[in-house]
C-alpha positions in Angstrom: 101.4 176.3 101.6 104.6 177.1 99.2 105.3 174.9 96.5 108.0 172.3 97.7 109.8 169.0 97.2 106.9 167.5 98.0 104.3 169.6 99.2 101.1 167.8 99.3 102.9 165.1 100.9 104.3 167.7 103.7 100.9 168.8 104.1 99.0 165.5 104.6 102.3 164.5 106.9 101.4 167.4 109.5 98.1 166.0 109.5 98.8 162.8 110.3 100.9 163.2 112.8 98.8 166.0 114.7 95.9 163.4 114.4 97.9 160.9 115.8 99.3 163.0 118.8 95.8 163.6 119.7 94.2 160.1 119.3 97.2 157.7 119.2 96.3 153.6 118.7 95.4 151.4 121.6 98.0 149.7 123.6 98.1 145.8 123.0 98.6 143.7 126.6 101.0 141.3 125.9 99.6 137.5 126.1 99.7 135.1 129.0 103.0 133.6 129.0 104.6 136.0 126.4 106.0 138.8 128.5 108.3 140.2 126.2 108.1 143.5 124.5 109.9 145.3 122.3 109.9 149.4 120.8 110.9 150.8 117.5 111.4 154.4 116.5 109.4 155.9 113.4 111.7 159.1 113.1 110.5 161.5 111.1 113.2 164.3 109.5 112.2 167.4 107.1 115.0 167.3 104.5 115.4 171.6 103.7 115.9 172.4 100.1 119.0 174.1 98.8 117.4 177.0 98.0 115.4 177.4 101.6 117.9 176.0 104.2 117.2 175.6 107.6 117.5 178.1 110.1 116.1 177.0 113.3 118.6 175.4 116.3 116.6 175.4 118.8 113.8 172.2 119.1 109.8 173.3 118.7 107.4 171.6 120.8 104.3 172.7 118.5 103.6 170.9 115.6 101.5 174.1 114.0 104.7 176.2 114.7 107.1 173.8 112.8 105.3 173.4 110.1 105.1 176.6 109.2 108.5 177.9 109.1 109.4 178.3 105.3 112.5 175.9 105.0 109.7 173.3 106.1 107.7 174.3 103.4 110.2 173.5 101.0 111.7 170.5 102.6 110.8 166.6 101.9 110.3 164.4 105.0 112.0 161.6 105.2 112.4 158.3 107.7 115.1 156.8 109.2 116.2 153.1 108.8 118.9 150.9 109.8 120.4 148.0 108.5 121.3 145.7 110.8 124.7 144.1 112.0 125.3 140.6 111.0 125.1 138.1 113.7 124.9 134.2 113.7 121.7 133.0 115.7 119.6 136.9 114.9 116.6 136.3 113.6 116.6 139.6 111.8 120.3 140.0 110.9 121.0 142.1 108.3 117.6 143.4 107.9 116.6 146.7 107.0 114.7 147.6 110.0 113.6 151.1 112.5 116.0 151.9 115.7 114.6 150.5 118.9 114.8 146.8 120.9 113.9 145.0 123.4 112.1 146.6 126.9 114.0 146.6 130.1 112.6 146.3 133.5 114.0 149.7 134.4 111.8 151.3 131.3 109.2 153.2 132.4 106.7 152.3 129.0 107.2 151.0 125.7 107.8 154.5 124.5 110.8 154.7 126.7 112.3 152.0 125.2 112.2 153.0 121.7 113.6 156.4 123.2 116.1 154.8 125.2 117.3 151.9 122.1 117.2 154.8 119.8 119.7 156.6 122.0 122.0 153.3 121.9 121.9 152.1 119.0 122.3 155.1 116.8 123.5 157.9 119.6 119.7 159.9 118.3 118.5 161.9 121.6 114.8 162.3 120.7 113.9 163.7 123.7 116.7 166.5 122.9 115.6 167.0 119.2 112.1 165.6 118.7 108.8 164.9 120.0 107.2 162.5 120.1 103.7 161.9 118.0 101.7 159.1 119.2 102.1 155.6 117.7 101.4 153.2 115.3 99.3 149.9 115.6 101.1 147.9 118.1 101.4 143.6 116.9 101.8 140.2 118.2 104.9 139.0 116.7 105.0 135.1 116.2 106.8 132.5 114.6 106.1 129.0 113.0 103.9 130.0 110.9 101.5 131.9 113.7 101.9 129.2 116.2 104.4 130.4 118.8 103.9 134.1 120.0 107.2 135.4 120.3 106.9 139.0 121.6 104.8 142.2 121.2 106.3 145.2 119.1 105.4 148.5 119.9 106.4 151.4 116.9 106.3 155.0 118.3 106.2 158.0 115.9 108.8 160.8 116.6 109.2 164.7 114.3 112.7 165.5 114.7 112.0 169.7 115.2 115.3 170.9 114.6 118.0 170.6 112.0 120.6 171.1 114.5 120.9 167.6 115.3 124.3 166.4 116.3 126.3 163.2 113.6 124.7 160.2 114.4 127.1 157.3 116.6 126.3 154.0 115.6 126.7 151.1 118.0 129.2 148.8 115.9 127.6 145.4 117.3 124.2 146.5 116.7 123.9 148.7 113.8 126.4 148.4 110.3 124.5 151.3 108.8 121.6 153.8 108.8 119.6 155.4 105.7 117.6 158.4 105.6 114.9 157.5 103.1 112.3 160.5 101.6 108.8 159.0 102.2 107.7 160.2 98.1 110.3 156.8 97.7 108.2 154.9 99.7 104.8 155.6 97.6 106.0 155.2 94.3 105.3 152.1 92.5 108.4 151.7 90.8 110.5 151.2 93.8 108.1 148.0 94.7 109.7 144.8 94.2 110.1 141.2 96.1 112.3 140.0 98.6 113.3 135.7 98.4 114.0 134.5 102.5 115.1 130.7 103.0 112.7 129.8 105.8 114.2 126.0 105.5 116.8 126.9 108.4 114.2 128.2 110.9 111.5 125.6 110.4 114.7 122.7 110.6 116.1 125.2 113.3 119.7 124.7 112.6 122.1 125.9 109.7 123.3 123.1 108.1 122.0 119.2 107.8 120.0 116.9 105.7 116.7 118.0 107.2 117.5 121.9 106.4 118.4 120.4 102.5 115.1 118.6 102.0 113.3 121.3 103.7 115.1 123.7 101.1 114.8 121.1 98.5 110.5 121.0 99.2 110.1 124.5 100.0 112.5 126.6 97.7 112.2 130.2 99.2 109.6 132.7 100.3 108.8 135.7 98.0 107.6 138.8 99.7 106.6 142.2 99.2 109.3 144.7 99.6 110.6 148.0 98.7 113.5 149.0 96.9 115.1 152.1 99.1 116.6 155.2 97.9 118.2 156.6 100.6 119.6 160.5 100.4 122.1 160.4 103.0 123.6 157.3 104.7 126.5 156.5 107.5 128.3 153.3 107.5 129.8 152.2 111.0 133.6 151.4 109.7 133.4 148.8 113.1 130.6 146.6 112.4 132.5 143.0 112.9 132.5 142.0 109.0 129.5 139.4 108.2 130.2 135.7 108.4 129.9 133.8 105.5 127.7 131.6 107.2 125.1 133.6 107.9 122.4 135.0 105.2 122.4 138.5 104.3 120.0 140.2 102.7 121.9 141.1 100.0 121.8 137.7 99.0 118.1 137.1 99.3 117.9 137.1 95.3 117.4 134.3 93.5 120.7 132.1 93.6 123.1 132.2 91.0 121.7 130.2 87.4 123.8 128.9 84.7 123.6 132.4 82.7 125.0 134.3 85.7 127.8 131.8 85.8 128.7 131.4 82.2 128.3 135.9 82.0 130.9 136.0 85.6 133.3 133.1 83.6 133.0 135.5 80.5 133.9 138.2 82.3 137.2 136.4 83.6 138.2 135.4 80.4 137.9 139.1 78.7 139.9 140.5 81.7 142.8 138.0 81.2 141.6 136.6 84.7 140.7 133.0 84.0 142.3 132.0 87.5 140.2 134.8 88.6 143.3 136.1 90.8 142.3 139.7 90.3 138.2 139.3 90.9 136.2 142.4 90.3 135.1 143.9 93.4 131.3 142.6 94.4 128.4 145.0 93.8 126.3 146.2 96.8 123.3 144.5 96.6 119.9 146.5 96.9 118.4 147.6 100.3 115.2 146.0 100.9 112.3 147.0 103.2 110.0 144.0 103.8 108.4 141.8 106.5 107.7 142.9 109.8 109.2 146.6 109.1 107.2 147.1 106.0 104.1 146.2 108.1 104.7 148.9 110.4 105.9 151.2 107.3 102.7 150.3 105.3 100.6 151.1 108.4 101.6 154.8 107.9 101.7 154.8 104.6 97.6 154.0 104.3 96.8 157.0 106.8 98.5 158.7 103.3 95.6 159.9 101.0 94.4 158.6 98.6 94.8 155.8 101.4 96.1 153.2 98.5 99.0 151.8 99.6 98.2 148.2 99.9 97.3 148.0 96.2 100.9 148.4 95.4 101.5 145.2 98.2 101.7 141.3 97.0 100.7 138.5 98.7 103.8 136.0 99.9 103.8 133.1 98.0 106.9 130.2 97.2 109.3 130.0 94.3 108.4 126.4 93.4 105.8 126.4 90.6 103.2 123.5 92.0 103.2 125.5 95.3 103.0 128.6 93.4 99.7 127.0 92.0 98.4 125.7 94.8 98.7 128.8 96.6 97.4 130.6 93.9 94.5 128.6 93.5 93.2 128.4 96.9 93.3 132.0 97.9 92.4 133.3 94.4 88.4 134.5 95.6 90.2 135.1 99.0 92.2 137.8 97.3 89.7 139.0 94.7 87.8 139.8 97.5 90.4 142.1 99.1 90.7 143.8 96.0 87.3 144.6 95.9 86.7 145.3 99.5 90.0 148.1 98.8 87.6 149.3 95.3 84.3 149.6 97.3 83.6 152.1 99.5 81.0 150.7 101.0 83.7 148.0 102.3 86.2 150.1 103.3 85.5 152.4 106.7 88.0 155.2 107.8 89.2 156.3 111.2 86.7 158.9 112.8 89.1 160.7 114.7 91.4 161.2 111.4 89.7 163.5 108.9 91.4 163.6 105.9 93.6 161.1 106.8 92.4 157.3 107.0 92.9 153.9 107.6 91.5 151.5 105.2 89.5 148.6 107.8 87.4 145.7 106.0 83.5 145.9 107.6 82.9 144.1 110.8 82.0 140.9 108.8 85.9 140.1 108.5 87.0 141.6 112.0 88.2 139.2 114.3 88.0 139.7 118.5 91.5 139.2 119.3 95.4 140.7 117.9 96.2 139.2 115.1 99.6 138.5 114.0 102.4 138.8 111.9 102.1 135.6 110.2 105.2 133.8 108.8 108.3 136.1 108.6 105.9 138.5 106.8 103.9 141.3 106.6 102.3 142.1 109.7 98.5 142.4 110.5 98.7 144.6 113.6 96.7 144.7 116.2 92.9 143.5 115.6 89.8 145.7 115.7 89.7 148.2 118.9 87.0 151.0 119.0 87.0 150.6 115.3 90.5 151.0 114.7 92.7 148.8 112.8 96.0 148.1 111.3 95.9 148.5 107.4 97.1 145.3 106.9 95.0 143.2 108.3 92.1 143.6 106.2 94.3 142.2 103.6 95.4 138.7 105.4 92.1 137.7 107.1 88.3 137.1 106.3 85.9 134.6 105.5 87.0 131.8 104.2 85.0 130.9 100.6 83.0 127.5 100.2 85.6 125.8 98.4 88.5 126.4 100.8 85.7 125.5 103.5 85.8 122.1 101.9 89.1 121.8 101.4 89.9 123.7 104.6 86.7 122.1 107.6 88.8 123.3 110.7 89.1 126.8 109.4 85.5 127.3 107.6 84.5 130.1 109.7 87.0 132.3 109.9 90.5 132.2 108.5 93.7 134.1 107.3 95.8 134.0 104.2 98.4 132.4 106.1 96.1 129.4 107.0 94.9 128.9 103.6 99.0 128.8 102.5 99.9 126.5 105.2 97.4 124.1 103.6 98.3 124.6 100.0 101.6 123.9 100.7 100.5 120.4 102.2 97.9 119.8 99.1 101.3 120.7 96.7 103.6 118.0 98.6 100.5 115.2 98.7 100.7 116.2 94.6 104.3 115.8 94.5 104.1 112.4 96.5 101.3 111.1 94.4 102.9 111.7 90.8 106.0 110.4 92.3 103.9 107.3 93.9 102.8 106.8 90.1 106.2 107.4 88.2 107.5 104.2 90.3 104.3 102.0 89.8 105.2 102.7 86.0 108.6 101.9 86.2 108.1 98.9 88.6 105.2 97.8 86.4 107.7 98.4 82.8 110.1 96.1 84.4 107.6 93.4 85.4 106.9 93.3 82.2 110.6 92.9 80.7 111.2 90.3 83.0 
């Protein structure tokens, strides 16, 4: 192939998605009593160069064919995201996600859906345009920490085959903005960082309150892997209803404002002749994160990606406050050293028959568990569990064997748990900690004024 962009990555793309057209991941049957099911859109576009633009308007049905034209070559592919629209009471507003949404009764499969949301959300015909390539490990999505099962997502790969694609039409209410991102960005280490979610308003499940405060107050936030995105070419809806104050957008998932921050803004006033701050400086866009459930699905594709790595570039969620920090870190230190090795050994880490060059990194059968797993707590997701020896990358990395000393500490989990179960119970050992060295500063104070008296 012609030296491109990126043409190793183009290469190993059109292998991929050829593998998965012909042996596409097993459908997950949604669970008794959780009928819901929702599609998302992995759309795939090949970005031509400058100096090899694109000359094809008509769409190609053959993957082989595509792939060989020379602007293809020479292009990058890339993915496309949304953000989307804030709205009070969305348990994903704001986030940086794929097109797609919940199943009708009038869609004929899953795949339909993600054809049909696709259509509405960003005005994307991929029926017109693209074709679709199989699809990606299909998961149980559930909430309180793994508790509830909420729905099932399905995420469908699509190669749009045709630069002639029409502007896109975002639907104001749904979608405030969509990024096409190359998928070199998504590999490279430097764009890795964390995302900070308060969970204190979903497990108090309202807003505002006392309970929400000491939650907050206990808890702090969640850190989790994300992505910094780099997008090439995005369209902002100028109709998206502007985002309420009182809902939490991702641009501020950072760490809230400290003393510095404050004393550098007040700073900043006072050198602008703006102490009244009538004239504030306009706010900077914050950056646009990839994490949770999307970067499950994302980091499912990016494994099939040789040298099949990508979860060493993943951290484990943890919480901002330093005793659960420690807690955390304590009890799944050898669960997580074991990960890392099972990623370093061969021997522990099987790949997908049917893909060839391209793989899927699966622990061995001694950590596979019988049914779906899930996506944990408002984090990564694990996909769905092992079928025919296939299984989503993930999921190696949150479940396993759970060592002797969390088998003590942890009796109802001791043969088989996830990294989720072993945080659940670190966060407990961290506030029975907190209570007890709070239980002894009062016995000393009660005891120091016993003795003044």
């Amino acid at each position: 192939m012609a030296a491109g962009l990126a043409p190793e990555l183009l290469s190993q793309t059109h292998t991929i998605l050829k593998d998965l057209t012909i042996s596409p991941y097993p459908d997950l049957t949604s669970p008794e009593g959780v009928p819901r099911r929702a599609s998302v859109a992995f759309v795939i576009r090949i970005k031509p160069s400058y100096s090899h633009w694109a000359t094809n308007t008509n769409k190609l049905d053959n993957l082989d064919l595509f792939f060989a034209q020379q602007w293809v070559q020479h292009g990058e592919p890339e993915i496309l995201f949304i953000k989307r629209a804030s709205r009070k009471g969305d348990r994903w507003t704001s986030h940086v996600a794929l097109p797609g949404g919940k199943r009708d009764p009038t869609d004929k499969d899953d795949k339909a859906a993600a054809i049909r949301e696709t259509w509405e959300e960003v005005g994307l015909d991929l029926d017109s345009y693209g074709i679709g390539c199989g699809n990606l490990p299909q998961r149980l999505v559930t909430t309180h920490w793994g508790k509830k099962p909420l729905m099932v997502l399905c995420p469908y790969v699509f190669l749009l085959t045709t630069h002639s694609v029409p502007p896109l039409k975002l639907q104001p209410t749904e979608v405030a903005a969509t990024h096409w991102v190359p998928l070199r960005s998504l590999l490279a280490p430097s764009q890795r960082t964390v995302a900070f979610e308060d969970v204190s308003s979903r497990l108090a499940n309202q807003e505002t309150g006392v309970k929400k405060w000491m939650l907050s107050l206990i808890l702090g936030k969640m850190m989790f892997a994300a992505i910094n995105l780099l997008p090439t070419e995005s369209l902002h809806s100028a109709e998206t209803p502007a985002p309420d104050a009182v809902v939490q957008l991702q641009d501020n998932r950072h760490s809230p404002p400290t003393w510095s921050s404050r004393a550098k803004a007040l700073s900043s006033q006072i050198y602008r002749s703006d102490i009244f701050n009538q004239n504030p400086a306009p706010p900077k866009e914050g950056p646009l994160l990839l994490w949770g459930l999307t970067l499950g699905v994302i980091s499912d594709w990016l494994d099939l990606v040789p040298p099949h790595n990508a979860l060493t570039l993943w951290t484990y969620p943890t919480f901002t406050p330093l005793d659960v920090r420690f807690w955390v870190w304590l009890m799944t230190y050898r669960f997580k050293d074991r990960k890392r090795a099972e990623l370093q050994a061969g021997h522990a880490v099987m790949h997908r028959p049917s893909f060839g060059g391209a793989s899927e990194s699966m622990a061995n059968s001694a950590v596979m568990v019988e049914r779906p797993d899930e996506t944990g707590f408002h984090g990564l997701g694990t996909g769905v569990g092992d079928v025919k020896g296939r299984k989503a990358a993930v999921t190696s990395m949150l479940e396993g064997w759970v060592d002797s000393l969390a088998a003590v500490c942890l009796p109802d989990i001791a043969d088989r748990g996830r990294y989720y179960d072993i945080v659940r119970r670190a966060v407990g050992f961290a506030l029975a900690g907190r209570a007890s060295l709070l239980a002894i500063v009062l016995y000393m104070a009660l005891r120091r004024w016993r003795i003044r008296r």
